[in-house]
N, C-alpha and C positions, 0 to 999 in steps of 0.2 A: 504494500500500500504506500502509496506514495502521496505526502500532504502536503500545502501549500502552507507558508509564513502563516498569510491570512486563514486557513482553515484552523490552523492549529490554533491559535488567538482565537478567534469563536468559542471555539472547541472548551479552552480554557476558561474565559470569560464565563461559558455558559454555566458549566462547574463549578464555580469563584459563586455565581448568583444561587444556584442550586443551594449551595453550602450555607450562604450566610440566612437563607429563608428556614430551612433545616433548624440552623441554630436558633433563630427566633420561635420557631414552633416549641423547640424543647425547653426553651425557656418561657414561654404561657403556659400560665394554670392547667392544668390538667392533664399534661402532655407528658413524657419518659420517655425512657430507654432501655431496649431490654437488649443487654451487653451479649447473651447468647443466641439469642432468634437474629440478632442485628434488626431490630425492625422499632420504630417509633409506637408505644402505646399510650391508647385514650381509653374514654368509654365511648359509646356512638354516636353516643348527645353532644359531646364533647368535639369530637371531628366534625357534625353534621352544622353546625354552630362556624367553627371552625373556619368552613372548605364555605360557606356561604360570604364569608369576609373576603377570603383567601384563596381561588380557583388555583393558581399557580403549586399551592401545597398538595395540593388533589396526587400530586407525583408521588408523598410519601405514604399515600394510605394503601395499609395490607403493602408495601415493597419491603421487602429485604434490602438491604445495605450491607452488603457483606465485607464491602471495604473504605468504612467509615472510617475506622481510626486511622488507619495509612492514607487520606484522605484532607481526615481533618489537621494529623500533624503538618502536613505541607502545607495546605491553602493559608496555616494560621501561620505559616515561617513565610509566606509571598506576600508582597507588598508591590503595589500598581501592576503594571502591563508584563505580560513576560517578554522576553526579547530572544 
């Protein structure tokens, strides 16, 4: 596979957004972590509530995230654009 400067930057970017909306979810009331399933937990009410404010988060409900923490240690050591 072969990518371009620009795809790659997208690509990142996009991950960079992903990441920082992740972190805001798990920091609202009702929200966790469950370190073995990798999967964000609520109750229903809770999401349903949620995903009505925030359609973009719709991405973590019921996914697996299986490489969060290898994830989260980079995005949070990057700062501005990659090059």
């Amino acid at each position: 596979m072969n990518y371009t400067k620009v795809q790659l930057k997208n690509k990142f970017n996009l991950l960079r957004a992903l990441y920082r909306e992740f972190k805001k979810l798990l920091e609202h009331t009702g929200f966790g972590w469950n370190s073995i399933t990798k999967t964000v937990t609520a109750e229903k009410e809770v999401w349903e509530a949620y995903l009505q404010v925030t359609y973009f988060i719709r991405v973590f409900y019921k996914c697996n995230l299986k490489f969060f923490d290898v994830n989260s240690i980079y995005l949070q050591k990057c700062r501005g654009n990659p090059t």
